[in-house]
ZAMARGU-4260 file (C-alpha; in steps of 0.2 Angstrom, whole numbers, plus 5000, padded with zeros to 4 digits):
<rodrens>
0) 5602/4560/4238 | 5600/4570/4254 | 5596/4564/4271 | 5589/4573/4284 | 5585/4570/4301
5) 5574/4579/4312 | 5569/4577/4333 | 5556/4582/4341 | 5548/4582/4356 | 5528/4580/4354
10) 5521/4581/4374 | 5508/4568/4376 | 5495/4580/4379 | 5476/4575/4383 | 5459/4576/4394
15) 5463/4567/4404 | 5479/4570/4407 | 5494/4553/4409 | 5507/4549/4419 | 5518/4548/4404
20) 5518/4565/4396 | 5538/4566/4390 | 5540/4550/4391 | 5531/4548/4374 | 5537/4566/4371
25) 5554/4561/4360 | 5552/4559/4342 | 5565/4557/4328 | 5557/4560/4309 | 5569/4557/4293
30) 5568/4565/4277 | 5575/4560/4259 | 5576/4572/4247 | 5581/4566/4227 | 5579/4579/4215
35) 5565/4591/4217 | 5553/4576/4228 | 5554/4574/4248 | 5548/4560/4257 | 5547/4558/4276
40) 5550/4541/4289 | 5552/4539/4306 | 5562/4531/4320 | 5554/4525/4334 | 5565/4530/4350
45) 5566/4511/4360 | 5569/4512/4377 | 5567/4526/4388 | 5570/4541/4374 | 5591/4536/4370
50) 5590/4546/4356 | 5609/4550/4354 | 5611/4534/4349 | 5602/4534/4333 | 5606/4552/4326
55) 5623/4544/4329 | 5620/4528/4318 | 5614/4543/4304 | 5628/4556/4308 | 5644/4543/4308
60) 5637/4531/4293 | 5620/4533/4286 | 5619/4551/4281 | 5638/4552/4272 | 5636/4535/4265
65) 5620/4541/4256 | 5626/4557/4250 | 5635/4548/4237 | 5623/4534/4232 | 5614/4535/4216
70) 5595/4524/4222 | 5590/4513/4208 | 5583/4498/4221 | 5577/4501/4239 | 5579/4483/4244
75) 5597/4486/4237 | 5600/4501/4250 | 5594/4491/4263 | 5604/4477/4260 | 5620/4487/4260
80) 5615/4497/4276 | 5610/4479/4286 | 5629/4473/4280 | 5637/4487/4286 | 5629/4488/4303
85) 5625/4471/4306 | 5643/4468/4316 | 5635/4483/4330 | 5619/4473/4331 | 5604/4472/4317
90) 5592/4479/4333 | 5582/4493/4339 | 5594/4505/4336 | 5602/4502/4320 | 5586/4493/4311
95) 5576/4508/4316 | 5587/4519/4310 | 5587/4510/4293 | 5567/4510/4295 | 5568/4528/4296
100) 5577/4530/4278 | 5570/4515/4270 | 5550/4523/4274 | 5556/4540/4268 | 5562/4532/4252
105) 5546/4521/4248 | 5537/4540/4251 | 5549/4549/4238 | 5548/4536/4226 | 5529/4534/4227
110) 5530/4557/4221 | 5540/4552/4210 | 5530/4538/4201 | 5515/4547/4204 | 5510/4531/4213
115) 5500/4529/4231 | 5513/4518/4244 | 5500/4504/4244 | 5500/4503/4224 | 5520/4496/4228
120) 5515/4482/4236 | 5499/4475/4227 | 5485/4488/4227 | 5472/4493/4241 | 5461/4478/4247
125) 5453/4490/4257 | 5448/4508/4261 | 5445/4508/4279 | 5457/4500/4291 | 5453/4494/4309
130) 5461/4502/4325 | 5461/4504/4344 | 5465/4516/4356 | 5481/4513/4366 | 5479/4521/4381
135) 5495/4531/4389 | 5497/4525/4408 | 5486/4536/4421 | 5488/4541/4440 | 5470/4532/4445
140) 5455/4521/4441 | 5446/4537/4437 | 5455/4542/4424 | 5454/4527/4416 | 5435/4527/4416
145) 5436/4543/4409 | 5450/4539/4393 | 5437/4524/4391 | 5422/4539/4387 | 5435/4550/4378
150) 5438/4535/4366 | 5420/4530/4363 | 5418/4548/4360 | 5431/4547/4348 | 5425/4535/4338
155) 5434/4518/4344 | 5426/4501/4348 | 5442/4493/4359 | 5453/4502/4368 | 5472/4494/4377
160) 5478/4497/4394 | 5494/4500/4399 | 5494/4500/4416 | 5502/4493/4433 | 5496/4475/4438
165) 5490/4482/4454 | 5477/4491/4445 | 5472/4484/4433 | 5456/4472/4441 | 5449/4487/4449
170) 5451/4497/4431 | 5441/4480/4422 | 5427/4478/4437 | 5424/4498/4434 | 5423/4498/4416
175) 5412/4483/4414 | 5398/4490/4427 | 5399/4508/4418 | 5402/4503/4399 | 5397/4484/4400
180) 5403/4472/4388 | 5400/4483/4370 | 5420/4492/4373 | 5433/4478/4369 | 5448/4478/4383
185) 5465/4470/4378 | 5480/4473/4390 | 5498/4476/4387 | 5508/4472/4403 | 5524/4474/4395
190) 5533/4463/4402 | 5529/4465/4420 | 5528/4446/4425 | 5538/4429/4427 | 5527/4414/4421
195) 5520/4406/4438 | 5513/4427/4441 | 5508/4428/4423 | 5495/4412/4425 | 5490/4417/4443
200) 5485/4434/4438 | 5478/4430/4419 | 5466/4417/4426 | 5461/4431/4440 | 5456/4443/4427
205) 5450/4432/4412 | 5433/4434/4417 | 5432/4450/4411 | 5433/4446/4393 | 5450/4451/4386
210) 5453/4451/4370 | 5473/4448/4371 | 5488/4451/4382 | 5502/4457/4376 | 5519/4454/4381
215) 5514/4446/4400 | 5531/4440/4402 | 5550/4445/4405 | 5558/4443/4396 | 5549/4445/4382
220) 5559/4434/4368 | 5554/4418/4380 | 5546/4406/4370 | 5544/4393/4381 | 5533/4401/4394
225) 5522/4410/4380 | 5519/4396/4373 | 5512/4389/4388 | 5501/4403/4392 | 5497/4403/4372
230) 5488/4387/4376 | 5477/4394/4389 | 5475/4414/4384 | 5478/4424/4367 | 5494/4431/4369
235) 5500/4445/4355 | 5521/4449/4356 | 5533/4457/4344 | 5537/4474/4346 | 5554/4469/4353
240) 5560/4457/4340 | 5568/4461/4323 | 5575/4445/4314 | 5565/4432/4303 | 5573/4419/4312
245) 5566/4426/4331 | 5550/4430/4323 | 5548/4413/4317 | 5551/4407/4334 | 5538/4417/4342
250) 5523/4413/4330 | 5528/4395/4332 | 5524/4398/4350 | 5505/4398/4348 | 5505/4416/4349
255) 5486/4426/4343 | 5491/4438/4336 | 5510/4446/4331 | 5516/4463/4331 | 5528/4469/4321
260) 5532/4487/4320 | 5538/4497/4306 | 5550/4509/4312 | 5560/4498/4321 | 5562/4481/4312
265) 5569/4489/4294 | 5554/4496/4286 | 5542/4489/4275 | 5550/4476/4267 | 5554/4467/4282
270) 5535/4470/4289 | 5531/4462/4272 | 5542/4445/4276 | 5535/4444/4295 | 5518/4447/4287
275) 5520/4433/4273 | 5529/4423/4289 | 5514/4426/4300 | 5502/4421/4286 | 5510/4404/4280
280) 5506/4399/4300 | 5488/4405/4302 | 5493/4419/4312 | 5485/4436/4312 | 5499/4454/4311
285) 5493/4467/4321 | 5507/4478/4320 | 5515/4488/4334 | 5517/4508/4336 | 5520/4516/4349
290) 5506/4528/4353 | 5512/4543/4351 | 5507/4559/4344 | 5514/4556/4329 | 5506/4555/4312
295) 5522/4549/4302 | 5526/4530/4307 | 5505/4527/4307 | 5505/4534/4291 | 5515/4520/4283
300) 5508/4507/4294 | 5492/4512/4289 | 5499/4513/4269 | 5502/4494/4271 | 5487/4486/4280
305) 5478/4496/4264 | 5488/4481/4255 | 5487/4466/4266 | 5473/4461/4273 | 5482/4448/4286
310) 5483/4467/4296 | 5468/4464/4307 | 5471/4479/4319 | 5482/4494/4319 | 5485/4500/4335
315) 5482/4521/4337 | 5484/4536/4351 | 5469/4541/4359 | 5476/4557/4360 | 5474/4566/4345
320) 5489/4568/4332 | 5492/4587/4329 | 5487/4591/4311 | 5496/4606/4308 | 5512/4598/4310
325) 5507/4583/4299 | 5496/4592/4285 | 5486/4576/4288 | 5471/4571/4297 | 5466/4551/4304
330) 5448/4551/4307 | 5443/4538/4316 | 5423/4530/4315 | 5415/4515/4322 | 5434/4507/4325
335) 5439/4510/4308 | 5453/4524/4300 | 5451/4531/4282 | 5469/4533/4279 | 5473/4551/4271
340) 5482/4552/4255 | 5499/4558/4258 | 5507/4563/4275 | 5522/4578/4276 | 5531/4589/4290
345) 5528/4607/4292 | 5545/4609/4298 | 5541/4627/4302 | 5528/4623/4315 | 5541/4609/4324
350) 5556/4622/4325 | 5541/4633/4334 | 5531/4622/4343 | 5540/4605/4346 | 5556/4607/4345
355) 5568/4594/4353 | 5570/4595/4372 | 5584/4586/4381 | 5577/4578/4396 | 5580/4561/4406
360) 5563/4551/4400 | 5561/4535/4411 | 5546/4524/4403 | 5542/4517/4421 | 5537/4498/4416
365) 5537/4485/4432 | 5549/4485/4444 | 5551/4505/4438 | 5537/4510/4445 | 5544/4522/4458
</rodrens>
């Protein structure tokens, strides 16, 4: 068994153009090879693009560890990789690296079964999967209007804003008189309030018929105030947790919606306990991705809501993923995705074109605004 790893840097390039172009820009795709079949995963970078720390993770353990390891179970794998990280913390950085082999391992054993992902874990239910457009951060209430016309253009029915608190009523007021109430709006503030903040500007903005809020609170893990709001607003939250136990937590907080994400909690067969978790309460999975330009991550996200049908939104860039370097295309119509068969890396075109840049990338959320 060989394991690759390969960075990138994938600008987020689009009309009209975000604040964070690099900041999305760091990207870091696995491949496995076994025999004569590749298959491809992906970490997702946490934080503001440390991604010394995970080709560390692969260089000192994962990628000499598995050199030498004959696969006969995934799960198996996984176990053994949790067991020997878990004493440097079974979080972003060492759960997303395991995501990234145990995805890529799911792709090669599906070539080699000559079976679809999906077919793993209980067959399609589904052809065509709901999505919406995450929006990138942008420099004014203009742009904004204008992503919102991109987006319809696109094909999407609900788009979610990622912007600074300050601006965020004059973006709602300006796309309700333009668009009316036909575009959906849900908001992730990412963590940019305490509680008392949080219900002042929540009741303020309400009226403008949002569909969730996602994360209104730091820190984001605290279960006491969510559930508060979670009385009075939907709140979705997940993206930063990654055990069964905190999860568990946070649904029993009253939350709408949770959001696991795939390439950073382990993989799919943790997104399939969280899922079965969610489920036994009545609460619906909309899992998290980063919105990047990226075509790898989606792809296995998108390979599991095909499976379960408790996935009721998959969250998608607005700007388009680049086909050449992912052989695949995600066409998007009326809100929904037809999923394409297989994904891969033309790692010719990444050496060329999107090669990994060194660069300080500072995701500016709240209080690093300036």
């Amino acid at each position: 068994m060989k394991v690759s790893i390969l960075p990138a840097s994938i600008p987020y390039v689009d009309n009209p153009m975000p604040e964070w172009v690099d900041e999305w820009g760091v990207q870091l795709f696995t491949k496995v090879n076994l025999g004569d079949y590749a298959g491809y995963g992906e970490v997702l970078i946490a934080g503001s693009g440390i991604i010394s720390a995970y080709i560390g993770v692969f260089e000192d353990l994962i990628i000499p560890y598995l050199e030498n390891v004959e696969v006969v179970s995934i799960n198996e794998v996984v176990e053994k990789l949790e067991k020997m990280l878990y004493s440097a913390g079974l979080c972003s950085i060492t759960l997303g690296s395991i995501s990234g082999v145990e995805t890529a391992l799911w792709h090669v054993f599906s070539k080699m079964r000559n079976m679809k992902i999906y077919e793993f874990f209980g067959g399609k239910v589904r052809d065509y999967i709901p999505v919406y457009a995450s929006f990138p951060r942008y420099k004014s209430v203009e742009d904004i209007v204008s992503a919102v016309k991109v987006a319809i253009d696109r094909g999407f029915t609900l788009v979610k804003l990622h912007q600074q608190p300050q601006m965020i009523e004059d973006a709602l007021k300006k796309i309700r008189e333009i668009f009316g109430f036909e575009i959906k709006i849900a908001i992730d503030f990412n963590s940019a309030f305490d509680y008392s903040s949080a219900l002042s500007f929540l009741n303020k903005i309400h009226r403008y018929e949002i569909e969730w809020y996602e994360e209104p609170i730091y820190p984001p893990n605290d279960y006491d105030n969510l559930k508060r709001l979670a009385e009075k607003f939907p709140i979705s939250a997940g993206e930063n947790e990654y055990t069964i136990h905190n999860f568990r937590k946070l649904i029993e907080s009253g939350i709408e919606y949770v959001q696991p994400d795939i390439s950073k909690i382990g993989g799919y067969l943790k997104m399939i306990k969280v899922i079965d978790l969610a489920e036994s309460y009545g609460v619906k999975v909309m899992p998290h991705l980063r919105p990047q330009r990226s075509g790898i991550a989606l792809f296995h996200t998108l390979q599991l809501a095909l499976a379960k049908r408790n996935i009721v939104k998959v969250e998608f860039p607005l700007a388009q993923i680049p086909s050449e370097l992912f052989n695949a295309e995600f066409k998007i119509n009326n809100g929904l995705v037809k999923v394409p068969e297989d994904v891969s890396l033309n790692d010719e075109i990444l050496r060329e074109k999107y090669n990994f840049t060194r660069k300080l990338r500072i995701l500016k959320f709240a209080d690093l605004a300036t």
